[in-house]
mmCIF file of the N, C-alpha and C atoms, coordinates in Angstrom:
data_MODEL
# 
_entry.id   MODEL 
# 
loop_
_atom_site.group_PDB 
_atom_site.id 
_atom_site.type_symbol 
_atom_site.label_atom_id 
_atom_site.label_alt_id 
_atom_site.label_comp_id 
_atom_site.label_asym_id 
_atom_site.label_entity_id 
_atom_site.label_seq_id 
_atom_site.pdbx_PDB_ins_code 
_atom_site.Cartn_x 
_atom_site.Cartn_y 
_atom_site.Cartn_z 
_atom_site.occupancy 
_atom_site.B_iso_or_equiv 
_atom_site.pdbx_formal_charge 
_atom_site.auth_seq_id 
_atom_site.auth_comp_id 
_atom_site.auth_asym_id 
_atom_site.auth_atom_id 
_atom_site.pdbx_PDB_model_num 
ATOM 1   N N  . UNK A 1 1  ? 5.459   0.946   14.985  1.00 0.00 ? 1  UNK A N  1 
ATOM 2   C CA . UNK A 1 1  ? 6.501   1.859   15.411  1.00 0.00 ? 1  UNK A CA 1 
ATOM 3   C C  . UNK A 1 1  ? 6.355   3.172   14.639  1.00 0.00 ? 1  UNK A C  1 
ATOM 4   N N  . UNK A 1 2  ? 6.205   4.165   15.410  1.00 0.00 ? 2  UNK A N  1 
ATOM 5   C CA . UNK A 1 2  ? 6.291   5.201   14.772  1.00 0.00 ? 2  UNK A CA 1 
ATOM 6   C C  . UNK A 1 2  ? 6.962   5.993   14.123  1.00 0.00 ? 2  UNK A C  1 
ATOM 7   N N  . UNK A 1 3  ? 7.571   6.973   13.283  1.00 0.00 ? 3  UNK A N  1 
ATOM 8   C CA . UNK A 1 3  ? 9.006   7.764   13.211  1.00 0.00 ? 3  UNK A CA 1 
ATOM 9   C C  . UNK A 1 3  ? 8.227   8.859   12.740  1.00 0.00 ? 3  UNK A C  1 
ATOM 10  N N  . UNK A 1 4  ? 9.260   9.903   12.699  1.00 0.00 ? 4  UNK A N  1 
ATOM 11  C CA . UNK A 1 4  ? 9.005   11.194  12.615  1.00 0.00 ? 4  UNK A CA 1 
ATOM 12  C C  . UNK A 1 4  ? 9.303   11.861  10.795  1.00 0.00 ? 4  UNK A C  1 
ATOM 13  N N  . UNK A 1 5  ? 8.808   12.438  10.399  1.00 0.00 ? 5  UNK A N  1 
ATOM 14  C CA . UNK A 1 5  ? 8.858   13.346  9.220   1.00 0.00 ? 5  UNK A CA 1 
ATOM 15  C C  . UNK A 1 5  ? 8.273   14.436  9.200   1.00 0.00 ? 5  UNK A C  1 
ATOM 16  N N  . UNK A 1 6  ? 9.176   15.340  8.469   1.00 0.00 ? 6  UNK A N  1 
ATOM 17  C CA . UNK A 1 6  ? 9.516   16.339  8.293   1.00 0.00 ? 6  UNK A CA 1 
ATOM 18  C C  . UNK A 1 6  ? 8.831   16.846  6.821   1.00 0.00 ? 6  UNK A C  1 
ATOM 19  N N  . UNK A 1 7  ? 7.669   18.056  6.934   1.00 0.00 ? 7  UNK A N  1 
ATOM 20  C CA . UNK A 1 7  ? 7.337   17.999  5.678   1.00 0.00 ? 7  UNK A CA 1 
ATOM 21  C C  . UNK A 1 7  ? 7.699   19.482  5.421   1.00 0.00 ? 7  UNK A C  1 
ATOM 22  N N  . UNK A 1 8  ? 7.702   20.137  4.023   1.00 0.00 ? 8  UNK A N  1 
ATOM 23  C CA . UNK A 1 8  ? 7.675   21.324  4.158   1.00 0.00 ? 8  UNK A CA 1 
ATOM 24  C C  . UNK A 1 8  ? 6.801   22.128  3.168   1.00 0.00 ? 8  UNK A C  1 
ATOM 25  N N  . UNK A 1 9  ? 5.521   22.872  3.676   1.00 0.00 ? 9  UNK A N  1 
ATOM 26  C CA . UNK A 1 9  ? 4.397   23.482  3.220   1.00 0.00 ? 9  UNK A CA 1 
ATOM 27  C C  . UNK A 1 9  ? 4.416   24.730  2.378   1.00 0.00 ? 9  UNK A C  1 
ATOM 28  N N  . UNK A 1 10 ? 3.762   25.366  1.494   1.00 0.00 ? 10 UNK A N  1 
ATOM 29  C CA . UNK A 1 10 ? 3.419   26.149  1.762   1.00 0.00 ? 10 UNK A CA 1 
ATOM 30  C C  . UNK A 1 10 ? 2.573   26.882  2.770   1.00 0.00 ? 10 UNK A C  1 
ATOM 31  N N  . UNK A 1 11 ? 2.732   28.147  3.017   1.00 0.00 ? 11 UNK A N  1 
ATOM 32  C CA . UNK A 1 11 ? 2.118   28.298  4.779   1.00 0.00 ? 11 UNK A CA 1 
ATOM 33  C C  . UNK A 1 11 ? 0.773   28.502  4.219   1.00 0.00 ? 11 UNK A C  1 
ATOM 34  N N  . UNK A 1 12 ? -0.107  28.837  3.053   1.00 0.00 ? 12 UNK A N  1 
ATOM 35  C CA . UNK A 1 12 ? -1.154  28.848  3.188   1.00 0.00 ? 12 UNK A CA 1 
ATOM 36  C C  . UNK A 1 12 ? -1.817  27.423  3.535   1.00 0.00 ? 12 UNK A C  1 
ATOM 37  N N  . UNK A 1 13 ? -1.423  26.467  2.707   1.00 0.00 ? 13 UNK A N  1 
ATOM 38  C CA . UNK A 1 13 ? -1.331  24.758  3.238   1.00 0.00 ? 13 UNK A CA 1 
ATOM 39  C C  . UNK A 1 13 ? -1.470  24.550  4.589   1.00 0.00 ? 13 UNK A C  1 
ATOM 40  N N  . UNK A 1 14 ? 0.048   25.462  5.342   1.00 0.00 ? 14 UNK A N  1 
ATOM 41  C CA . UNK A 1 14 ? -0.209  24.809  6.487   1.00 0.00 ? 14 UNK A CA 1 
ATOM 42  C C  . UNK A 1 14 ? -1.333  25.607  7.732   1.00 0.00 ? 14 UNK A C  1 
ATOM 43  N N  . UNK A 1 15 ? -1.769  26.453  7.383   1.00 0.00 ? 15 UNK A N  1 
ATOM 44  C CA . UNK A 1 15 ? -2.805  27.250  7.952   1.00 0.00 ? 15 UNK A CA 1 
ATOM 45  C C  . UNK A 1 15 ? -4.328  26.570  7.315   1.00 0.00 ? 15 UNK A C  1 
ATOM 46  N N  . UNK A 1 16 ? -4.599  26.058  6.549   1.00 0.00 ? 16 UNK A N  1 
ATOM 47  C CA . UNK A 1 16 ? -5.060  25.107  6.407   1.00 0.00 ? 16 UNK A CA 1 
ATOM 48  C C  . UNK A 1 16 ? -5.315  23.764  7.383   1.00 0.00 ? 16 UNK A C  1 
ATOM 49  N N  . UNK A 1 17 ? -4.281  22.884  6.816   1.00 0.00 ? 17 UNK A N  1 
ATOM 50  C CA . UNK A 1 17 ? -4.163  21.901  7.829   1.00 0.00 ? 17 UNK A CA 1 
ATOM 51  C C  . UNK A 1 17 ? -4.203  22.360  9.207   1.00 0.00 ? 17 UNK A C  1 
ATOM 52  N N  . UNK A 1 18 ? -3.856  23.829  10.266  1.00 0.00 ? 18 UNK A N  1 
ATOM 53  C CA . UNK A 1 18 ? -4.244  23.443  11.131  1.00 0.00 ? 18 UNK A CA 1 
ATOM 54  C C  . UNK A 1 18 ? -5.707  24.137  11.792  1.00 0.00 ? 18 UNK A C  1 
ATOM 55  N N  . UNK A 1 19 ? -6.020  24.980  10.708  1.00 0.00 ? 19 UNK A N  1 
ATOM 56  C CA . UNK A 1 19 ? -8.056  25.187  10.421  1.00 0.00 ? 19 UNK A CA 1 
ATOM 57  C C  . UNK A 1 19 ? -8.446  23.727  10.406  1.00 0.00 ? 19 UNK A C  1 
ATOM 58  N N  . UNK A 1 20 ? -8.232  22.627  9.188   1.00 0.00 ? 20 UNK A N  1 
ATOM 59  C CA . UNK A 1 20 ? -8.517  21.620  9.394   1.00 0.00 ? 20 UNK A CA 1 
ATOM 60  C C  . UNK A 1 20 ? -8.575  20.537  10.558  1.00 0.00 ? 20 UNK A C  1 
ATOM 61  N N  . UNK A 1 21 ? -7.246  20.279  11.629  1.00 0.00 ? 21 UNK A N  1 
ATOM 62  C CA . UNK A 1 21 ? -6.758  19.653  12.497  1.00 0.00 ? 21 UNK A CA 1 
ATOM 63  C C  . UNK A 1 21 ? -7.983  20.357  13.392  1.00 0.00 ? 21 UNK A C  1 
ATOM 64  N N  . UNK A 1 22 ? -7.928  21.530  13.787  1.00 0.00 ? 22 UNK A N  1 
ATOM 65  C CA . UNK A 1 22 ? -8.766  21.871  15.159  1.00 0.00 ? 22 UNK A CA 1 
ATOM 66  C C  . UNK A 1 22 ? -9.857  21.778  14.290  1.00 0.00 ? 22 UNK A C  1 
ATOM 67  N N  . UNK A 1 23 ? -10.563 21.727  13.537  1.00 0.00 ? 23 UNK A N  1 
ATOM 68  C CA . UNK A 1 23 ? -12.253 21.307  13.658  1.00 0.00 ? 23 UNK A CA 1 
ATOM 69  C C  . UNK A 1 23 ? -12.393 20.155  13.703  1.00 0.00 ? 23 UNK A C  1 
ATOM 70  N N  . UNK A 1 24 ? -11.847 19.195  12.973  1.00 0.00 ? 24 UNK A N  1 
ATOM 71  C CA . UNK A 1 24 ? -12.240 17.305  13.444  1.00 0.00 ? 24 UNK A CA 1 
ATOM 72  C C  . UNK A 1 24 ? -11.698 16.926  14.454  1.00 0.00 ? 24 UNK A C  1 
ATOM 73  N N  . UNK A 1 25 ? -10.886 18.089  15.262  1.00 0.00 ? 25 UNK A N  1 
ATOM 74  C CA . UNK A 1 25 ? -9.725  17.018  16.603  1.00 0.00 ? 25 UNK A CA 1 
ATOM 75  C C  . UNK A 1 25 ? -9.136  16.427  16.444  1.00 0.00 ? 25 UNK A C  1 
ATOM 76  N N  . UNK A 1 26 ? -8.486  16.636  15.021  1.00 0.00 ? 26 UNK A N  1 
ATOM 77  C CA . UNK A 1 26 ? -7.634  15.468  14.872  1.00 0.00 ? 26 UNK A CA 1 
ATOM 78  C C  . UNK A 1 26 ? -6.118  16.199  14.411  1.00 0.00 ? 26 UNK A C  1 
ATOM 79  N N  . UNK A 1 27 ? -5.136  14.999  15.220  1.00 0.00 ? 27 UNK A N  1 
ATOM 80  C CA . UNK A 1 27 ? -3.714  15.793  14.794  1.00 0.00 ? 27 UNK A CA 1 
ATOM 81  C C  . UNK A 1 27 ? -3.615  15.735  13.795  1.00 0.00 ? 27 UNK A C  1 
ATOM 82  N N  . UNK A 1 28 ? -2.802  17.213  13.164  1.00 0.00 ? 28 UNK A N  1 
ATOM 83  C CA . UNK A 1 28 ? -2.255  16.623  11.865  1.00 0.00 ? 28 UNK A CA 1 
ATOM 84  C C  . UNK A 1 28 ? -1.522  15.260  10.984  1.00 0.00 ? 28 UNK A C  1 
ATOM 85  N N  . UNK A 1 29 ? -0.810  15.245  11.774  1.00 0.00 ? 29 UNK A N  1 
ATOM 86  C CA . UNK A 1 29 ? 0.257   13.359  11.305  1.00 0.00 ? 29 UNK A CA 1 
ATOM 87  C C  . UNK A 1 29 ? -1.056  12.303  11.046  1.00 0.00 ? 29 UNK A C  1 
ATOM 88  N N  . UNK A 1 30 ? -1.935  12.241  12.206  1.00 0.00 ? 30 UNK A N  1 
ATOM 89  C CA . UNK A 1 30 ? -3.113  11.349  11.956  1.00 0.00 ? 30 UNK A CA 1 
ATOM 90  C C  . UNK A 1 30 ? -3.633  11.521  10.140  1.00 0.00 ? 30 UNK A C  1 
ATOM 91  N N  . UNK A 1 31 ? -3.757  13.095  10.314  1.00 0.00 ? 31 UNK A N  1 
ATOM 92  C CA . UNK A 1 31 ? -4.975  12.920  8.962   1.00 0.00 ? 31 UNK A CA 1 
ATOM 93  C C  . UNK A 1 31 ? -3.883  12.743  7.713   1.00 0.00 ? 31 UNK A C  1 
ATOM 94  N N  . UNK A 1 32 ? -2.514  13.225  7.786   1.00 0.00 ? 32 UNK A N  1 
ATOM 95  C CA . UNK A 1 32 ? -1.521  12.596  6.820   1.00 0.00 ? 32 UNK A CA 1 
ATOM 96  C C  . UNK A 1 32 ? -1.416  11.494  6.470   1.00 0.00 ? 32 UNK A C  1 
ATOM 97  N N  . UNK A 1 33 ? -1.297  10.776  8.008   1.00 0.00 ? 33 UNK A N  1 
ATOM 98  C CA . UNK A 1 33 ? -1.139  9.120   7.930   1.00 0.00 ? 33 UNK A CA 1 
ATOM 99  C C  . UNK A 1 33 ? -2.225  8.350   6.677   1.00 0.00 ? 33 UNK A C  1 
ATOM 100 N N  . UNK A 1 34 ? -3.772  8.793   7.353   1.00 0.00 ? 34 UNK A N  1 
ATOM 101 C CA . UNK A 1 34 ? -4.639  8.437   7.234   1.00 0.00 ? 34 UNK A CA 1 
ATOM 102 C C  . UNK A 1 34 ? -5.010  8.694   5.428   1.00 0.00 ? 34 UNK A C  1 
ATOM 103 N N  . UNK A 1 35 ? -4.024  9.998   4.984   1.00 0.00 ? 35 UNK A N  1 
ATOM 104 C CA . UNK A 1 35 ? -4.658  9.908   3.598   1.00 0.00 ? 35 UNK A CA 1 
ATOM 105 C C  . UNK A 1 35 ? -3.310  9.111   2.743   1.00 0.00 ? 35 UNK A C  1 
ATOM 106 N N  . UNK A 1 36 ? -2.248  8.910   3.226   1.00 0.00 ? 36 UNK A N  1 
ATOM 107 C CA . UNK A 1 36 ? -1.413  7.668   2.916   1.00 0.00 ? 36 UNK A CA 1 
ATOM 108 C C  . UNK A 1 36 ? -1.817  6.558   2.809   1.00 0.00 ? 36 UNK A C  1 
ATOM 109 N N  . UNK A 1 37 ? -2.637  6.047   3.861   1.00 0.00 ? 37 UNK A N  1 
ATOM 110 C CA . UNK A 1 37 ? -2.943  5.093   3.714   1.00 0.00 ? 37 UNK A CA 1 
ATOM 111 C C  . UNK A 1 37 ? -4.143  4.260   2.969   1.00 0.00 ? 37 UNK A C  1 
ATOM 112 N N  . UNK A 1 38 ? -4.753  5.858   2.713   1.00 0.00 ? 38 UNK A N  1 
ATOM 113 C CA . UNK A 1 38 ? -5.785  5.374   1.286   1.00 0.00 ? 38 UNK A CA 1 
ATOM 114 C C  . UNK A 1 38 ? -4.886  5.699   -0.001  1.00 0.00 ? 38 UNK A C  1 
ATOM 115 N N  . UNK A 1 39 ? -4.233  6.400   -0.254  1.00 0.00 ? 39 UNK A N  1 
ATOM 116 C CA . UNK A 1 39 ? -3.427  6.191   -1.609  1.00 0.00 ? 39 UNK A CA 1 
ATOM 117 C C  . UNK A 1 39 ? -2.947  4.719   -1.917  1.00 0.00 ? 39 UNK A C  1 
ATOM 118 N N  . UNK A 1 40 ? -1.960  4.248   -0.657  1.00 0.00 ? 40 UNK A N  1 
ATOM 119 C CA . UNK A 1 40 ? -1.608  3.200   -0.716  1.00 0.00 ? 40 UNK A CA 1 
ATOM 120 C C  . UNK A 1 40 ? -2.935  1.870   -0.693  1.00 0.00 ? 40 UNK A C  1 
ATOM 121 N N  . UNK A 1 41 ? -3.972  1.927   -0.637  1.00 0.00 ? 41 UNK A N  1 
ATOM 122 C CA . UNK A 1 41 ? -5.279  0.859   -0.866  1.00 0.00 ? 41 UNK A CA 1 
ATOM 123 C C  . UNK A 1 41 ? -5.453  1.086   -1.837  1.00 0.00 ? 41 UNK A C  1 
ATOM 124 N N  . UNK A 1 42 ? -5.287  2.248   -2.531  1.00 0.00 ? 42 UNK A N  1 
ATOM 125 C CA . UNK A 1 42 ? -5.692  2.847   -3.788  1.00 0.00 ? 42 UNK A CA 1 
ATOM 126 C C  . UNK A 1 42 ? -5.222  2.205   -5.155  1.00 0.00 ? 42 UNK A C  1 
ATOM 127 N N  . UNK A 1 43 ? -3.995  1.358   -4.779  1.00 0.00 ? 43 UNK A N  1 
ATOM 128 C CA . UNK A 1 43 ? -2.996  0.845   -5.714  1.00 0.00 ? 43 UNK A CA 1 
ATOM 129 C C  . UNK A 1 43 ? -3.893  -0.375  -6.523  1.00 0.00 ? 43 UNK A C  1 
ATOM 130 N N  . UNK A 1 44 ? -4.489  -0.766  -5.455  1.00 0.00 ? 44 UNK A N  1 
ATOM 131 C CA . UNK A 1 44 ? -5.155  -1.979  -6.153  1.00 0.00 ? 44 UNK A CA 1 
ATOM 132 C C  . UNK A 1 44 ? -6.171  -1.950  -7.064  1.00 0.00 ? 44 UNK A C  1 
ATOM 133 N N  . UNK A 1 45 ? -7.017  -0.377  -6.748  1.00 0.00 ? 45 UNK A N  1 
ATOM 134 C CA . UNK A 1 45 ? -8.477  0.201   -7.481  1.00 0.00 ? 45 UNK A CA 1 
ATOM 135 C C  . UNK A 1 45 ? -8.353  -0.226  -9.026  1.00 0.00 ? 45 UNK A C  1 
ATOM 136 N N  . UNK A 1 46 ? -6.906  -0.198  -9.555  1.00 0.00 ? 46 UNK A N  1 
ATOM 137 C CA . UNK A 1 46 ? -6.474  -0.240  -11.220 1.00 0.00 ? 46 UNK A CA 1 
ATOM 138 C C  . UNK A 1 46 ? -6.912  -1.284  -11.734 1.00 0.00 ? 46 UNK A C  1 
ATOM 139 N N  . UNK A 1 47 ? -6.613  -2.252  -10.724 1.00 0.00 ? 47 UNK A N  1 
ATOM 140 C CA . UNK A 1 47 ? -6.959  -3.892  -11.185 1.00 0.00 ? 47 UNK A CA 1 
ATOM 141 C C  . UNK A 1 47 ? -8.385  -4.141  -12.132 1.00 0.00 ? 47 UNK A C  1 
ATOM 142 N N  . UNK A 1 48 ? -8.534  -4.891  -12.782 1.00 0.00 ? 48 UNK A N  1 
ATOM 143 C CA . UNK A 1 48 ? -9.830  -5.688  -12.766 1.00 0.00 ? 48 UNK A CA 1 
ATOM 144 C C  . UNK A 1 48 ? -10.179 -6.594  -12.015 1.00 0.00 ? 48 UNK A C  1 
ATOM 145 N N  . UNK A 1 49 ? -11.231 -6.296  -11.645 1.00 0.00 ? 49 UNK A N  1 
ATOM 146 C CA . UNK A 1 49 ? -11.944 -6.777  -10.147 1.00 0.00 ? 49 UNK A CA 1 
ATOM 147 C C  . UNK A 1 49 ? -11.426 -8.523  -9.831  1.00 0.00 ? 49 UNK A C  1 
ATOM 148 N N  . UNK A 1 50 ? -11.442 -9.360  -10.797 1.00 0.00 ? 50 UNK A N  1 
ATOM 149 C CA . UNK A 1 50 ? -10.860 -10.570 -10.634 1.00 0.00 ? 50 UNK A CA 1 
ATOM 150 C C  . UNK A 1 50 ? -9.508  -10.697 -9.999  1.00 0.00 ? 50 UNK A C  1 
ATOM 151 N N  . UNK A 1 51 ? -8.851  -9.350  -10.571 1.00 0.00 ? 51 UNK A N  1 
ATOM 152 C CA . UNK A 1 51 ? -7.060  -9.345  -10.202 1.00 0.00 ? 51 UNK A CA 1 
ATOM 153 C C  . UNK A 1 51 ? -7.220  -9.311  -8.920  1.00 0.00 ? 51 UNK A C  1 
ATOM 154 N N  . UNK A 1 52 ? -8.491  -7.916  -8.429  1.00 0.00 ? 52 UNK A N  1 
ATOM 155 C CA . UNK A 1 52 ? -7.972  -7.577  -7.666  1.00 0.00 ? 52 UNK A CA 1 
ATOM 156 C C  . UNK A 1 52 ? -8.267  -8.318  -6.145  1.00 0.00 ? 52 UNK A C  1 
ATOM 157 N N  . UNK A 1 53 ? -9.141  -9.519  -6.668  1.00 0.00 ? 53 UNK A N  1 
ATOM 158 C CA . UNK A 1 53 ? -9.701  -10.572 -5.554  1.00 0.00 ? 53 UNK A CA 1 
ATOM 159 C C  . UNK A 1 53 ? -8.027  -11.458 -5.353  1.00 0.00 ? 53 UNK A C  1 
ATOM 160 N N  . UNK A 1 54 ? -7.371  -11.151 -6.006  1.00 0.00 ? 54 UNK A N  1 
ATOM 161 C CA . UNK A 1 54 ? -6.051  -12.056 -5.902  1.00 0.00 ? 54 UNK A CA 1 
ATOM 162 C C  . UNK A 1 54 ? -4.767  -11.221 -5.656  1.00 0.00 ? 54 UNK A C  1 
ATOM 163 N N  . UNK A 1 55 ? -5.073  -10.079 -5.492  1.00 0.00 ? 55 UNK A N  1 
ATOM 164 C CA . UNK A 1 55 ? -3.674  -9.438  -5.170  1.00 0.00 ? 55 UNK A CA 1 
ATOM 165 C C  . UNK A 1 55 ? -3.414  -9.652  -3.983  1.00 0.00 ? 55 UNK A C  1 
ATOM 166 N N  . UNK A 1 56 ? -1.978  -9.713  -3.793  1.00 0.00 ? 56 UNK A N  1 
ATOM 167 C CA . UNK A 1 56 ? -1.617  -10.558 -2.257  1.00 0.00 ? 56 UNK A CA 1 
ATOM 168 C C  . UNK A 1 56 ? -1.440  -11.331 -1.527  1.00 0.00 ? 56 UNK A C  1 
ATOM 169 N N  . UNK A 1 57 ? -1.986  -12.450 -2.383  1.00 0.00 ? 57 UNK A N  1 
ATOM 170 C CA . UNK A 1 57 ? -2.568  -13.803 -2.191  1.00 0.00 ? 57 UNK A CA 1 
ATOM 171 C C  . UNK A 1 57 ? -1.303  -14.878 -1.444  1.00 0.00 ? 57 UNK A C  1 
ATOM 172 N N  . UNK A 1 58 ? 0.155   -14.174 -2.249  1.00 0.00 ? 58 UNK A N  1 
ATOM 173 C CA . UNK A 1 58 ? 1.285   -14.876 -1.778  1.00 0.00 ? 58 UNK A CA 1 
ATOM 174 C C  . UNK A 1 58 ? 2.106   -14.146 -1.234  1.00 0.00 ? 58 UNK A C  1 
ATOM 175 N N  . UNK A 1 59 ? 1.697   -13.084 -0.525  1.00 0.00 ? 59 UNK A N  1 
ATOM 176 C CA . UNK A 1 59 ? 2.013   -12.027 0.343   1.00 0.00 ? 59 UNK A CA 1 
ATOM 177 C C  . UNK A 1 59 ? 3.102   -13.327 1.773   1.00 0.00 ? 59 UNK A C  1 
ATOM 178 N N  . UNK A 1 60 ? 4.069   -13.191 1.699   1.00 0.00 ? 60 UNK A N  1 
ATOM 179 C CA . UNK A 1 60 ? 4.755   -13.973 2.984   1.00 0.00 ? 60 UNK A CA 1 
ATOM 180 C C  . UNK A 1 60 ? 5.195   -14.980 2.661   1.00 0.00 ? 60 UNK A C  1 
ATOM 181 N N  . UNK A 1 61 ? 4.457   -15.483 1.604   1.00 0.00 ? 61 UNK A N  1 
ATOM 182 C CA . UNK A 1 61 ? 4.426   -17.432 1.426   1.00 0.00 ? 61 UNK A CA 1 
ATOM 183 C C  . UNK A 1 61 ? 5.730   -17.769 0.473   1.00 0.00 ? 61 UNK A C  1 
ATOM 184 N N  . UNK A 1 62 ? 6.045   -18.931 1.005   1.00 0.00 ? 62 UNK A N  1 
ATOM 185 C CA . UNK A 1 62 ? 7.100   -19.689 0.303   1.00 0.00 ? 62 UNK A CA 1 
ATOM 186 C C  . UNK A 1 62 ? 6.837   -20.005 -1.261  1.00 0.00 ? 62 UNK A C  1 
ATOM 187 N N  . UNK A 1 63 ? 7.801   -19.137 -1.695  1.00 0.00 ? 63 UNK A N  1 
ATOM 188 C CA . UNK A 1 63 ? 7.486   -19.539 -3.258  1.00 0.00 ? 63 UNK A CA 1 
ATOM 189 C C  . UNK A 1 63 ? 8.813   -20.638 -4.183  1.00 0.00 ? 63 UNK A C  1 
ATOM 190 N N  . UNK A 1 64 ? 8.538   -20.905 -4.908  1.00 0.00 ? 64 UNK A N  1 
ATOM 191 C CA . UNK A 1 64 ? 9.668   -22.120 -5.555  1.00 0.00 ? 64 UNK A CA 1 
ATOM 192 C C  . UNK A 1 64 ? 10.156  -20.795 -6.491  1.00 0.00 ? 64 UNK A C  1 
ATOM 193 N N  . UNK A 1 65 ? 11.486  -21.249 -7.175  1.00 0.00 ? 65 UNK A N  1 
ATOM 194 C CA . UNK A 1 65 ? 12.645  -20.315 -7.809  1.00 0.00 ? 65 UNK A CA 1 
ATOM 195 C C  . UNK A 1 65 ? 11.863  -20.694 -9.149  1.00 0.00 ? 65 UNK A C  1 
ATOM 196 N N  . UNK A 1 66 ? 12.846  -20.221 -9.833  1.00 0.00 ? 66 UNK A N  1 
ATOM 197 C CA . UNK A 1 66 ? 12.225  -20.210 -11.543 1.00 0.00 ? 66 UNK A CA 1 
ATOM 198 C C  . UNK A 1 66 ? 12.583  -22.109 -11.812 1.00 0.00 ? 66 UNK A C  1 
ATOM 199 N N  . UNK A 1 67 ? 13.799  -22.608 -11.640 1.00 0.00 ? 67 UNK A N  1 
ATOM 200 C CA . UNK A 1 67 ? 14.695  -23.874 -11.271 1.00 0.00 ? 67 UNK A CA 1 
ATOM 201 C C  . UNK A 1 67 ? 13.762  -24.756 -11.085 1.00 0.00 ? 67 UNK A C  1 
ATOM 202 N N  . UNK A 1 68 ? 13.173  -24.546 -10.111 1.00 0.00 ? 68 UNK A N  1 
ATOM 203 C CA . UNK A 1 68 ? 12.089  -25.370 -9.316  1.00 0.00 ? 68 UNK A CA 1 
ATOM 204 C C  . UNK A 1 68 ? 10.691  -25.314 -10.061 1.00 0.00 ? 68 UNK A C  1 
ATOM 205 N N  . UNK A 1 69 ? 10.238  -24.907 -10.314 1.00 0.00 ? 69 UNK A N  1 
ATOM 206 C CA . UNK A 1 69 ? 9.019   -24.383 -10.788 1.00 0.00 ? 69 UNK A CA 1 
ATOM 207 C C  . UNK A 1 69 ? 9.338   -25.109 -12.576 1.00 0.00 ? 69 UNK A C  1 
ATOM 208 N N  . UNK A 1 70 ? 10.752  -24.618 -13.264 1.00 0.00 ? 70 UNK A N  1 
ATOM 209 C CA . UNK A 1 70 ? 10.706  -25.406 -14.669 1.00 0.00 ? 70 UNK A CA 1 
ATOM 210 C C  . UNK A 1 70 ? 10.627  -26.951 -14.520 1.00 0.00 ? 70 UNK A C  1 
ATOM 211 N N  . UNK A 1 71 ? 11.313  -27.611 -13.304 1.00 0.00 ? 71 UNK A N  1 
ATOM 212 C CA . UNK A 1 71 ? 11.811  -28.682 -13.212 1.00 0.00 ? 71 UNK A CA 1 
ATOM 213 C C  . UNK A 1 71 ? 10.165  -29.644 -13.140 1.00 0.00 ? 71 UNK A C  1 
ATOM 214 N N  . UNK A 1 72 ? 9.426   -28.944 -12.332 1.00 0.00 ? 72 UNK A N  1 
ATOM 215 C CA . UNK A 1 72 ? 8.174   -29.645 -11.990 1.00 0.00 ? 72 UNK A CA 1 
ATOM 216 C C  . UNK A 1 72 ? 7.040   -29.356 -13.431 1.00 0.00 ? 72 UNK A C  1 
ATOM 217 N N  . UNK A 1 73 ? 7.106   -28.389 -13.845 1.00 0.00 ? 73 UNK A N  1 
ATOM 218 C CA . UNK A 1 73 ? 6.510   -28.240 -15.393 1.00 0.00 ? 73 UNK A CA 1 
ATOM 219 C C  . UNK A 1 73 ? 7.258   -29.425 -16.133 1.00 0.00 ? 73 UNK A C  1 
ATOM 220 N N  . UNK A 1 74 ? 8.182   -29.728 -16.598 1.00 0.00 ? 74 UNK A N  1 
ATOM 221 C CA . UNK A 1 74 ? 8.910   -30.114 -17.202 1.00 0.00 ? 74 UNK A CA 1 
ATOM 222 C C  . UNK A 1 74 ? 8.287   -32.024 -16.787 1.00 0.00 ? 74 UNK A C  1 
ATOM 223 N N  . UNK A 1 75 ? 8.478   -32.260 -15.830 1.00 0.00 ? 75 UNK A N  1 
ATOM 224 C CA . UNK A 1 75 ? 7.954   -33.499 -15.134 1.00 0.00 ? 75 UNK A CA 1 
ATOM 225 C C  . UNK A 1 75 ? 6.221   -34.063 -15.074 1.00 0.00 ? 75 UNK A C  1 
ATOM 226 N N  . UNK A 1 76 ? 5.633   -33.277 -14.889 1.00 0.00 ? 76 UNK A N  1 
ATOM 227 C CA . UNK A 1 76 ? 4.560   -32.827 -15.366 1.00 0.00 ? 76 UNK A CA 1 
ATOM 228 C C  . UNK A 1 76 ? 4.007   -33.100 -16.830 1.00 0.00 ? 76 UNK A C  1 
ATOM 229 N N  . UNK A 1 77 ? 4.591   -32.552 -17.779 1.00 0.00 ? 77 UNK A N  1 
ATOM 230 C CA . UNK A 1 77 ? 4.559   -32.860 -19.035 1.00 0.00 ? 77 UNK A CA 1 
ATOM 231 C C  . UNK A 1 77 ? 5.554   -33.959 -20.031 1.00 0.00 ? 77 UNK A C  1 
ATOM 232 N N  . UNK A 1 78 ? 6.351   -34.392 -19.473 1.00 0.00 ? 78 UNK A N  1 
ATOM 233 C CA . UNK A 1 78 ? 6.915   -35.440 -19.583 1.00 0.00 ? 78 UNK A CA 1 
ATOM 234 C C  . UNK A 1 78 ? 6.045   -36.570 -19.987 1.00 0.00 ? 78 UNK A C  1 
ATOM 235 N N  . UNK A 1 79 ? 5.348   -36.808 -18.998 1.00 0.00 ? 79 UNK A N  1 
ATOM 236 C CA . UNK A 1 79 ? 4.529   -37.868 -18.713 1.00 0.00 ? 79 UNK A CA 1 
ATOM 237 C C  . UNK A 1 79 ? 3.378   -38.622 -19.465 1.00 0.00 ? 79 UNK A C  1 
# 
């Protein structure tokens, strides 16, 4: 879904961006989008490479509470 924003330039910027826009054909919002969305990939670059094979990993997934998680440590080592 798309939505709209509102940015506000300096005009040399935005004479720029649209020198830029008409030589690749590409709309402006695209090449905005597009460098958002490498900043945001970018987040992970910090990691060490091991982290960063695991970031995400429980992205969605059902996780147990702190409660749950002591109770089964706790049982676990009991034993």
């Amino acid at each position: 879904m798309n939505r709209k924003l509102t940015l506000s330039l300096d005009s040399s910027v935005v004479d720029f961006a649209h020198a830029f826009s008409k030589r690749y054909n590409k709309p402006i919002s695209k090449i905005v989008e597009n460098y958002f969305i490498e900043l945001k990939e970018q987040n992970t670059a910090d990691l060490p490479k091991d982290l960063e094979e695991l970031y995400g990993i429980f992205e969605g997934a059902d996780t147990l509470n702190k409660k749950e998680l002591r109770k089964i440590f706790h049982e676990k080592n009991s034993n």
